[in-house]
TORKOL-4160 file (C-alpha; in steps of 0.2 Angstrom, whole numbers, padded with zeros to 4 digits, m for minus):
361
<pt num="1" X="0583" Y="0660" Z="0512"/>
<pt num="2" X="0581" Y="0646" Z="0525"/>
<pt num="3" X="0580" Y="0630" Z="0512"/>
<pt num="4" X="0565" Y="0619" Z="0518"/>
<pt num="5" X="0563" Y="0598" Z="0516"/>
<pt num="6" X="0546" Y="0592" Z="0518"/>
<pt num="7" X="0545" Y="0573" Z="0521"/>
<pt num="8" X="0528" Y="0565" Z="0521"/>
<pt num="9" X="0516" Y="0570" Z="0508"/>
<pt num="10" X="0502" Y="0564" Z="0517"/>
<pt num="11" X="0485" Y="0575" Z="0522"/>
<pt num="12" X="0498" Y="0587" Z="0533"/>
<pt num="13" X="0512" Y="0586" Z="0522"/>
<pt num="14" X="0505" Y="0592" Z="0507"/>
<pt num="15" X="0498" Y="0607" Z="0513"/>
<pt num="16" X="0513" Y="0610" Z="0524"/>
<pt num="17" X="0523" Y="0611" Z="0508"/>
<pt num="18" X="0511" Y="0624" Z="0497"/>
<pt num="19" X="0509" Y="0633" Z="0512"/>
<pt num="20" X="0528" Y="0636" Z="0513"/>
<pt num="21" X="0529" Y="0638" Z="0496"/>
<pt num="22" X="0514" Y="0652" Z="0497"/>
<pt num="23" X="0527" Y="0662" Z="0510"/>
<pt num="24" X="0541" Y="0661" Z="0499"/>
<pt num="25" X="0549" Y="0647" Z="0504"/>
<pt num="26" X="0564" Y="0635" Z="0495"/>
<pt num="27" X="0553" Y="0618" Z="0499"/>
<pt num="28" X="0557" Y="0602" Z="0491"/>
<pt num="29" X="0542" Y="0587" Z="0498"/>
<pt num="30" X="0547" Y="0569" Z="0498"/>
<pt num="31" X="0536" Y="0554" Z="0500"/>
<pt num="32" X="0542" Y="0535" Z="0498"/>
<pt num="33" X="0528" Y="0531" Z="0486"/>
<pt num="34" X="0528" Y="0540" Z="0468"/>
<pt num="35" X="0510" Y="0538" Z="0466"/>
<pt num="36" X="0506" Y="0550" Z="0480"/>
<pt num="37" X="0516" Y="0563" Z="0473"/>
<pt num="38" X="0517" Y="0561" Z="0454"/>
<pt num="39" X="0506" Y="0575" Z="0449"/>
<pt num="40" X="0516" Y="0587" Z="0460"/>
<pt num="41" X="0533" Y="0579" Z="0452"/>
<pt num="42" X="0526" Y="0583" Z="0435"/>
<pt num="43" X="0518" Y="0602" Z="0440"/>
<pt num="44" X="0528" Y="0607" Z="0455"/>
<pt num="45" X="0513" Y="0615" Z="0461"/>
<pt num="46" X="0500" Y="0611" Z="0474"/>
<pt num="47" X="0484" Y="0616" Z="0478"/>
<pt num="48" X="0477" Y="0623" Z="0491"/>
<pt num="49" X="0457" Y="0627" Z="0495"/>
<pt num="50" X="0447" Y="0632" Z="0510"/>
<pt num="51" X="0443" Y="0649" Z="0519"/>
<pt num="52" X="0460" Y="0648" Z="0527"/>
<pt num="53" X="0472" Y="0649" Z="0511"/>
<pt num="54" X="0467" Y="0647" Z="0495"/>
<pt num="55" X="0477" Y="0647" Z="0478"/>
<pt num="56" X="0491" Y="0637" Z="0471"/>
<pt num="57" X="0509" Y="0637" Z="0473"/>
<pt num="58" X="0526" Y="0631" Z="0466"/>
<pt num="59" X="0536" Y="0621" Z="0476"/>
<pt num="60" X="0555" Y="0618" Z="0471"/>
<pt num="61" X="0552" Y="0598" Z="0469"/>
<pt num="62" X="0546" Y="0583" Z="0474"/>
<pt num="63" X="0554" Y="0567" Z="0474"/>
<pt num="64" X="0554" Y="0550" Z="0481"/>
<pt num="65" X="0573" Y="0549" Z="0485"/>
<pt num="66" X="0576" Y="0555" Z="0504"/>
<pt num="67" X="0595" Y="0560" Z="0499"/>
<pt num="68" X="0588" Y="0572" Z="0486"/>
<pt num="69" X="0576" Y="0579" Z="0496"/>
<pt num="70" X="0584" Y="0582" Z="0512"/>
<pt num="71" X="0603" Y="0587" Z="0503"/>
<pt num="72" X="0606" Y="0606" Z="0507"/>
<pt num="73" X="0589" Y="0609" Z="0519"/>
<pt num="74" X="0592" Y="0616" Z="0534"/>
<pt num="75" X="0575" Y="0614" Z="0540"/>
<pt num="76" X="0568" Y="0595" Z="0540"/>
<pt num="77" X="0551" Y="0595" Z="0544"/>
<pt num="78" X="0543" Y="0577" Z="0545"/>
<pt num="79" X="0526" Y="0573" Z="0544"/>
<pt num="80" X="0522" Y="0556" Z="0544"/>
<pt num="81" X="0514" Y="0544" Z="0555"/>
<pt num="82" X="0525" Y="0542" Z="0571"/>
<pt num="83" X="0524" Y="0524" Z="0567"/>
<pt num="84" X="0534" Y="0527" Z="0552"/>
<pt num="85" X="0548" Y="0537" Z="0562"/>
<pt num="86" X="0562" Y="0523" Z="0567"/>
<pt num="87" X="0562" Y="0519" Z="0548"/>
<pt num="88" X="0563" Y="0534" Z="0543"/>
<pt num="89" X="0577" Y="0541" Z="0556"/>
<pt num="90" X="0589" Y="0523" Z="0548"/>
<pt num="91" X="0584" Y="0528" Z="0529"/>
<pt num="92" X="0590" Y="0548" Z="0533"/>
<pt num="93" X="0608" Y="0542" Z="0542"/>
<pt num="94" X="0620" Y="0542" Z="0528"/>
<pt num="95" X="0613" Y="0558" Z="0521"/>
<pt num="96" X="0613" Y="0569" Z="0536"/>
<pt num="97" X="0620" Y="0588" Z="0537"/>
<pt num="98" X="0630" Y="0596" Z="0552"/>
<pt num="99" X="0619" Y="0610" Z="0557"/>
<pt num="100" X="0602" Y="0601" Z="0551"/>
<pt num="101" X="0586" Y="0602" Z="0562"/>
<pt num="102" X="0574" Y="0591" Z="0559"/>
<pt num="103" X="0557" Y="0594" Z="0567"/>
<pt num="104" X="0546" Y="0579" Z="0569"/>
<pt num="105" X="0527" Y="0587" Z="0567"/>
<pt num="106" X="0520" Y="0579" Z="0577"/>
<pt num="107" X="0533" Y="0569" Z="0586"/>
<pt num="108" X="0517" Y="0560" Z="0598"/>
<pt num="109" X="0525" Y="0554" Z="0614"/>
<pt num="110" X="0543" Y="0553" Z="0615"/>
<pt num="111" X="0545" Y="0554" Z="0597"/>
<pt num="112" X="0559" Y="0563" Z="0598"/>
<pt num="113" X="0567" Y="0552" Z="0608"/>
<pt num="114" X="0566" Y="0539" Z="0597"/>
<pt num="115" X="0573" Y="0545" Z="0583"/>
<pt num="116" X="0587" Y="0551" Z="0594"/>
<pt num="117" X="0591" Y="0532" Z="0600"/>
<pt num="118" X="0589" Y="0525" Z="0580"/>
<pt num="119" X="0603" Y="0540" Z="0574"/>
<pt num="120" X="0613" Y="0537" Z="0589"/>
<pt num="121" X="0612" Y="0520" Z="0586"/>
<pt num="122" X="0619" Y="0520" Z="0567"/>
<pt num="123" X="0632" Y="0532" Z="0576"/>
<pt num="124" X="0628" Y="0547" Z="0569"/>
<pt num="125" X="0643" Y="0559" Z="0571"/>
<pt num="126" X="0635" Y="0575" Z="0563"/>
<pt num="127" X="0627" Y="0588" Z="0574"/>
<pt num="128" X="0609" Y="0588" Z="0572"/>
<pt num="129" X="0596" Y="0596" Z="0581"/>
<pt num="130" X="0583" Y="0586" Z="0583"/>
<pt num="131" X="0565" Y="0592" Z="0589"/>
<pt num="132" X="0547" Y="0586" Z="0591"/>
<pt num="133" X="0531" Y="0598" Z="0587"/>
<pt num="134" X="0515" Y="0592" Z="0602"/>
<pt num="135" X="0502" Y="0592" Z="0586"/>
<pt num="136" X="0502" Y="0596" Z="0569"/>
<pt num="137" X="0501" Y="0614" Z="0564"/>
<pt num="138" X="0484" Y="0612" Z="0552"/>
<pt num="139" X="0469" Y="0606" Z="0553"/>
<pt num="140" X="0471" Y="0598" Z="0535"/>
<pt num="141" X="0465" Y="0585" Z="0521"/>
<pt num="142" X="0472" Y="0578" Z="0505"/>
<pt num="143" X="0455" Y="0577" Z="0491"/>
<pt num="144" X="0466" Y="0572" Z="0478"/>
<pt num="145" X="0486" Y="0573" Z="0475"/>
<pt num="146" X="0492" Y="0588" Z="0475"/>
<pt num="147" X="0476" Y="0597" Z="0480"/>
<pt num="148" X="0471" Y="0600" Z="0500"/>
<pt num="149" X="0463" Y="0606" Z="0511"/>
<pt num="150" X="0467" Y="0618" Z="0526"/>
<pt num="151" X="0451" Y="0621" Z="0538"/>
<pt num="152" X="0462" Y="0630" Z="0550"/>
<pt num="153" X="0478" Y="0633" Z="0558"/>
<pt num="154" X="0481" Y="0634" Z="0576"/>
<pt num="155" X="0484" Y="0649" Z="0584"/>
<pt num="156" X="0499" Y="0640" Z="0593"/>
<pt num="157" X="0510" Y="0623" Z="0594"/>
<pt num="158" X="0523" Y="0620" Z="0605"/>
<pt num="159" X="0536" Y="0611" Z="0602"/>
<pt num="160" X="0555" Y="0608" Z="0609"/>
<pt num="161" X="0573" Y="0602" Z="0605"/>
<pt num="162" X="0580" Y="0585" Z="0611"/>
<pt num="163" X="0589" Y="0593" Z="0625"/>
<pt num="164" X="0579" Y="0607" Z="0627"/>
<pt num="165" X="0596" Y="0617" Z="0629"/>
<pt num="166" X="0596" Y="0617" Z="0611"/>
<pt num="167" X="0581" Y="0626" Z="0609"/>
<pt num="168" X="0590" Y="0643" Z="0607"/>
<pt num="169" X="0596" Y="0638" Z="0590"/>
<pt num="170" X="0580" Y="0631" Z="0586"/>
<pt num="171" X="0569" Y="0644" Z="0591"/>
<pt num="172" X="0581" Y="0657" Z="0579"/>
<pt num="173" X="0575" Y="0645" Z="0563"/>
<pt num="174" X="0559" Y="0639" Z="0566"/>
<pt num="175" X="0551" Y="0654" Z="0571"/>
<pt num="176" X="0556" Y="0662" Z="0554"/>
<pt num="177" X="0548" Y="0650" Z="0547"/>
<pt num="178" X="0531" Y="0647" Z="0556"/>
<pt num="179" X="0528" Y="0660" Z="0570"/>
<pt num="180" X="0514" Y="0652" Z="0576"/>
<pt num="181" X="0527" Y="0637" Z="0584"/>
<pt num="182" X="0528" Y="0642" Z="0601"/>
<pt num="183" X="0546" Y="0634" Z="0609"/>
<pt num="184" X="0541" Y="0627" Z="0626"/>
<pt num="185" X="0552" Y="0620" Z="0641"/>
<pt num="186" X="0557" Y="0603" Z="0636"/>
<pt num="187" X="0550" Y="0588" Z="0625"/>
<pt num="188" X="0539" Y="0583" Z="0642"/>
<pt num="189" X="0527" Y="0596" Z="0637"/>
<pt num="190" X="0527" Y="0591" Z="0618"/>
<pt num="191" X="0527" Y="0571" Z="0622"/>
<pt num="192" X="0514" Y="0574" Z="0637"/>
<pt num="193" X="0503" Y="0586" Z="0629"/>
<pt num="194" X="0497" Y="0575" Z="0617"/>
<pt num="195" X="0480" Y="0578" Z="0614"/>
<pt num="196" X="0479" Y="0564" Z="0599"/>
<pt num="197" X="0479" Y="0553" Z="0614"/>
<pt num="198" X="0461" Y="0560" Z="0621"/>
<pt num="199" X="0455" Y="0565" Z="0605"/>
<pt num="200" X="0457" Y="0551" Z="0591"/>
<pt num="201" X="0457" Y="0530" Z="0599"/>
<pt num="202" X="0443" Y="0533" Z="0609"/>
<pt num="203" X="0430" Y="0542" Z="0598"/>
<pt num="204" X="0435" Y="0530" Z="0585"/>
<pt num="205" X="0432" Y="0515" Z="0596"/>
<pt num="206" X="0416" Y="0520" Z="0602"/>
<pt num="207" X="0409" Y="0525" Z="0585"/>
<pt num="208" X="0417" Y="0507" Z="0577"/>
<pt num="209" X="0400" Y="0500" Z="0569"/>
<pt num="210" X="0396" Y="0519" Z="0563"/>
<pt num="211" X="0411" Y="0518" Z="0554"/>
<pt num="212" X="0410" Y="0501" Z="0547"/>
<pt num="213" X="0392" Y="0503" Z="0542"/>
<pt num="214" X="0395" Y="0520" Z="0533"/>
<pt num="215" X="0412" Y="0519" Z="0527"/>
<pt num="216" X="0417" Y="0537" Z="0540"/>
<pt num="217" X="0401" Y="0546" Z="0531"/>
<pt num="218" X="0399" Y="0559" Z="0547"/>
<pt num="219" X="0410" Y="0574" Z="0556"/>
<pt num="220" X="0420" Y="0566" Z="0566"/>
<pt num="221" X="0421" Y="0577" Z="0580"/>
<pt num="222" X="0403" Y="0584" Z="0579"/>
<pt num="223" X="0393" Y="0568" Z="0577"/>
<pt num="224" X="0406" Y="0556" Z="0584"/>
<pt num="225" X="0408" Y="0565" Z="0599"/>
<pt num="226" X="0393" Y="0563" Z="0610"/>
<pt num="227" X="0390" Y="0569" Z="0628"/>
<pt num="228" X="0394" Y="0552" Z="0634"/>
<pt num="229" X="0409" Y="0550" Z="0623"/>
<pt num="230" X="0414" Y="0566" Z="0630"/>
<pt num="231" X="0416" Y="0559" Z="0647"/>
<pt num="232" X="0425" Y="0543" Z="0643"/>
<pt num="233" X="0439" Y="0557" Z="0634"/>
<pt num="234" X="0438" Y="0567" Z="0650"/>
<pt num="235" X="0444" Y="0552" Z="0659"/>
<pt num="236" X="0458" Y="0549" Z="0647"/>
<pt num="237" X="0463" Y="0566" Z="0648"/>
<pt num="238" X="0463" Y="0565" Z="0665"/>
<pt num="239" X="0475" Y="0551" Z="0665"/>
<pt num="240" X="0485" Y="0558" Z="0651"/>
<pt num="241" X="0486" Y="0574" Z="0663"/>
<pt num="242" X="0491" Y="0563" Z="0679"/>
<pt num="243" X="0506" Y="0554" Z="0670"/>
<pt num="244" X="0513" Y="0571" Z="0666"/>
<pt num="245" X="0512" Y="0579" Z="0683"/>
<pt num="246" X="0526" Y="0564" Z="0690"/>
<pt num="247" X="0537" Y="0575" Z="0679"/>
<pt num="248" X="0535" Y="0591" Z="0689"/>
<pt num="249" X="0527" Y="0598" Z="0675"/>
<pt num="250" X="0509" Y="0606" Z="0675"/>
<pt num="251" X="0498" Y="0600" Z="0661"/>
<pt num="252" X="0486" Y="0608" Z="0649"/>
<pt num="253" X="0467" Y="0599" Z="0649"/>
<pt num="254" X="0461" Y="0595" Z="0631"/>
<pt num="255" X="0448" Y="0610" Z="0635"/>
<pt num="256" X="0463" Y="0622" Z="0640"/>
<pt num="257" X="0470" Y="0615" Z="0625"/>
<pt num="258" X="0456" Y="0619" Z="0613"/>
<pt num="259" X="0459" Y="0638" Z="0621"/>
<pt num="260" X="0476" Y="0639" Z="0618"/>
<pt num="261" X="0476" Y="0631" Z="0598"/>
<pt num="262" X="0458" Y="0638" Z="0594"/>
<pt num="263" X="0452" Y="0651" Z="0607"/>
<pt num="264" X="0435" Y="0643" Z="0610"/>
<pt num="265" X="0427" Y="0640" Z="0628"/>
<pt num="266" X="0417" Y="0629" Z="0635"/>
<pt num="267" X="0410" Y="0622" Z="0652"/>
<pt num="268" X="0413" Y="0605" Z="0649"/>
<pt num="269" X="0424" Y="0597" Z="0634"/>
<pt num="270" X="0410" Y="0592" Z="0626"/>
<pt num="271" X="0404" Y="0610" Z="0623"/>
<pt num="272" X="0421" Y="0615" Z="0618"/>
<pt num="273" X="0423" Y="0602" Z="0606"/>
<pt num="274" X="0406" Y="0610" Z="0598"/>
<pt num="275" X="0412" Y="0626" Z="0597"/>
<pt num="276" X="0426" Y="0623" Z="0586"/>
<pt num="277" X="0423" Y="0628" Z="0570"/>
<pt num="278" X="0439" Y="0623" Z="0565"/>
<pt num="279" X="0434" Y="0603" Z="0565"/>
<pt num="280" X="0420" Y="0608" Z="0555"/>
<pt num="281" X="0418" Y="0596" Z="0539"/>
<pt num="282" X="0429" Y="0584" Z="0545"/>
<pt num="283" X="0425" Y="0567" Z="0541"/>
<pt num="284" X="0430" Y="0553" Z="0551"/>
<pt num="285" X="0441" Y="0538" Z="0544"/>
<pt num="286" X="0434" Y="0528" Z="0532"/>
<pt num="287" X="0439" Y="0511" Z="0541"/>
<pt num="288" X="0447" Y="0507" Z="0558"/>
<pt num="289" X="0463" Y="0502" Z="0549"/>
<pt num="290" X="0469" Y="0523" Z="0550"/>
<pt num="291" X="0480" Y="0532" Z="0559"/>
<pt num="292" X="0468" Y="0536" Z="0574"/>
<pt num="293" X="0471" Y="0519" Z="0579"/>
<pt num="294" X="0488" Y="0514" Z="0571"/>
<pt num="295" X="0496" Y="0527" Z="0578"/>
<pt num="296" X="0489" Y="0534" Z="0593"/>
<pt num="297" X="0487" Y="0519" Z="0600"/>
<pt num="298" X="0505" Y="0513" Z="0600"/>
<pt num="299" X="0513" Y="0529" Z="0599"/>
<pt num="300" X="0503" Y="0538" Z="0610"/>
<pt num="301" X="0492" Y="0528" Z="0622"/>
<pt num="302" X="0506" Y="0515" Z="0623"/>
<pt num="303" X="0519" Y="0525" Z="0630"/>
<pt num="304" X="0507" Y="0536" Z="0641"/>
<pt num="305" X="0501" Y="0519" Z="0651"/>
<pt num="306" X="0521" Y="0512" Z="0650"/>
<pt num="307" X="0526" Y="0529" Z="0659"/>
<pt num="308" X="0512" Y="0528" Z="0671"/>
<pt num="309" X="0515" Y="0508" Z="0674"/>
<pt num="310" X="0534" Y="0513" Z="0677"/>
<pt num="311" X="0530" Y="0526" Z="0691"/>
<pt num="312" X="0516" Y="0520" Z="0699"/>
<pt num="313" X="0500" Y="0530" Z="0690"/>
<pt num="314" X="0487" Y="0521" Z="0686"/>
<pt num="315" X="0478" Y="0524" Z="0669"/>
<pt num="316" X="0462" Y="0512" Z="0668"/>
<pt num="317" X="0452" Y="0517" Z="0653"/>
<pt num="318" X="0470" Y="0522" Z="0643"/>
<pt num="319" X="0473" Y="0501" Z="0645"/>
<pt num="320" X="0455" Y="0496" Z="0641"/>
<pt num="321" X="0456" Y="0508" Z="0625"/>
<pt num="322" X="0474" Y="0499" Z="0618"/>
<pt num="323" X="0466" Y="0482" Z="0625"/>
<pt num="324" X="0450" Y="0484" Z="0612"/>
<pt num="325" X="0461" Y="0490" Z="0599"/>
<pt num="326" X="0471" Y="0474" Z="0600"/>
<pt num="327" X="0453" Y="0464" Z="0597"/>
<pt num="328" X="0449" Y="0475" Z="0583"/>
<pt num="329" X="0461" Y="0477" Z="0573"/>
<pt num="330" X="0470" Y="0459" Z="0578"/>
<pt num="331" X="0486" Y="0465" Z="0584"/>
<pt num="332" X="0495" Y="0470" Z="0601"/>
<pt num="333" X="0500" Y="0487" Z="0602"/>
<pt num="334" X="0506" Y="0484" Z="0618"/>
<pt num="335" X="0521" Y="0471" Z="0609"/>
<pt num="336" X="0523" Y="0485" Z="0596"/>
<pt num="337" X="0521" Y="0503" Z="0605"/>
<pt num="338" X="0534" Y="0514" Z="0614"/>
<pt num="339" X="0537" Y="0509" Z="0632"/>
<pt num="340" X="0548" Y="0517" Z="0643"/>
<pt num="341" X="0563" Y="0501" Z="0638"/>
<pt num="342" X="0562" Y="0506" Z="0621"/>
<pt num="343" X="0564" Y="0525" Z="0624"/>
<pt num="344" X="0581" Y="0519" Z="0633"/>
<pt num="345" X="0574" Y="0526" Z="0650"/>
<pt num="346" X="0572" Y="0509" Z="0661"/>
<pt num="347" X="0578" Y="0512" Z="0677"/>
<pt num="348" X="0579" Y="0527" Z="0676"/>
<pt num="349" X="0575" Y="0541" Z="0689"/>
<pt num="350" X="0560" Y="0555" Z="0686"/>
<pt num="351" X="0574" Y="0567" Z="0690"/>
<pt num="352" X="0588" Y="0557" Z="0678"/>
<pt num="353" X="0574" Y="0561" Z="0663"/>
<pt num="354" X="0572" Y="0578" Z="0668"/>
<pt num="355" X="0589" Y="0584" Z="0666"/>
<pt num="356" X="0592" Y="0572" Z="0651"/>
<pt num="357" X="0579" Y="0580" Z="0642"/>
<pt num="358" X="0585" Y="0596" Z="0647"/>
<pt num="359" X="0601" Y="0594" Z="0646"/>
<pt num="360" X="0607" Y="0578" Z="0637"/>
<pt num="361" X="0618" Y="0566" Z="0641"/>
């Protein structure tokens, strides 16, 4: 029996545990805060509703101590804001296994090799894997601790090891775990293939006084996403998909994506997006101070535009979106987000990335 941690017991998190659970699975869930989790503490059980999987299931524990959770997992499956990652990577140091794998779900763009800089950093000498997921594996929400929701799981998700020669020994875990991961070339297909990116900053944005005005009370991706705001994501996507190509890698659209993870079609991304039952009673955020913005936009449109700036791609609208999330929400993600410095990749060649992320150093 493959012994499963679940850190983060957010909307993914939650559900990601009881599913687990549900298939049998040892699974122990932390979270930093107790209030979050206290009920499940109490019960070891969560909830799960919808269509998808219904029913409620025991988990081994839950706890609020990362050394307790993570002690004896071989599996290490994070699911928490990327923004959270680089603390999380200097809490889970001390108390890290040889033989672990740790799978950040999803790990954005270049998750992975983040946390791969923080552990090496703290000089690390155990021998980790450490791997990054291109989205999460659920469509989920949390209605009350320890009760969610799952509206659907993706038919697929790729995800790689940091370097992808590794990705033998993860493929022979992780696939026992969740078949539906699909193990794909290297972490450029994961980091570049992040849909959040055309998806989440840009609907957001554009729907702002909607969601101010109403506190998020309308389906995100069916009312939010109009034909117009369609084509202002097409534009990101194109970007996104031009950044990617520099690598010698061929990228999947958001609408080839919506194919791949939920087998609908569509002429345009705007019909696509229509046809997925899947976003179907998600709400959006109930103010802009969310995820969507807090972390897509420095973990994700961030690094896309640094990437791009550092090999000469231009990505327009990807700047003008972090720019208006810097008015809005009184910040500068450009200050705060991954770049390519911070990913430890300055002056670095397009072929010197290639073979470290295949490879490794």
């Amino acid at each position: 029996m493959i012994k499963i941690s679940v850190v983060g017991a957010g909307n993914g998190g939650q559900a990601l545990a009881g599913y687990l659970a549900m298939k049998g699975f040892d699974v122990s869930l932390f979270n930093r805060s107790r209030r979050r989790i206290y009920p499940i503490i109490q019960t070891r059980s969560i909830k799960i509703e919808g269509s998808v999987v219904e029913g409620e299931y025991k988990i081994s524990f839950a706890t609020t101590k990362i050394d307790e959770a993570i002690k004896g997992r071989k599996l290490i499956l994070i699911v928490v804001p990327a923004f959270a990652h680089k603390e999380l990577a200097e809490k889970m140091v001390p108390f890290l296994e040889d033989g672990q794998i740790i799978v950040l779900n999803p790990g954005r763009t270049g998750g992975a090799l983040e946390f791969y800089n923080v552990l090496k950093s703290k000089g690390l000498k155990k021998d980790v894997i450490i791997a990054e997921a291109q989205t999460f594996i659920f469509a989920s929400r949390m209605s009350n601790p320890g009760v969610t929701r799952i509206f659907r799981i993706k038919n697929a998700v790729p995800v790689s090891a940091l370097p992808a020669s590794r990705n033998p020994e993860l493929a022979e875990i992780l696939l026992q775990v969740m078949p539906e991961f699909d193990i794909v070339k290297s972490i450029i297909y994961t980091s570049f293939n992040n849909i959040a990116v055309v998806f989440h900053p840009a609907t957001l944005i554009l729907n702002a006084a909607r969601v101010e005005t109403t506190a998020g009370k309308f389906e995100f991706y069916f009312e939010g996403i109009s034909p117009s705001v369609a084509k202002v994501l097409e534009i990101i996507d194109e970007e996104r998909c031009n950044v990617m190509k520099l690598f010698n890698a061929e990228p999947l659209t958001a609408k080839e994506w919506l194919s791949y993870a939920y087998d609908v079609e569509g002429n345009t991304l705007y019909e696509a997006i229509r046809n997925n039952e899947g976003y179907r009673g998600i709400y959006a955020p109930t103010s802009l101070n969310n995820r969507y913005l807090l972390e897509d936009v420095p973990m994700s449109l961030v690094p896309i535009s640094s990437f791009g700036k550092e090999f000469g791609v231009d990505t327009p609208i990807i700047d003008s979106m972090i720019n208006i999330a810097n008015v809005m929400l009184d910040g500068n993600f450009w200050k705060i987000g991954r770049t390519v410095e911070d990913l430890g990749l300055k002056g670095k060649s397009i072929e010197d990335i290639i073979k470290f992320v295949e490879e490794g150093e």
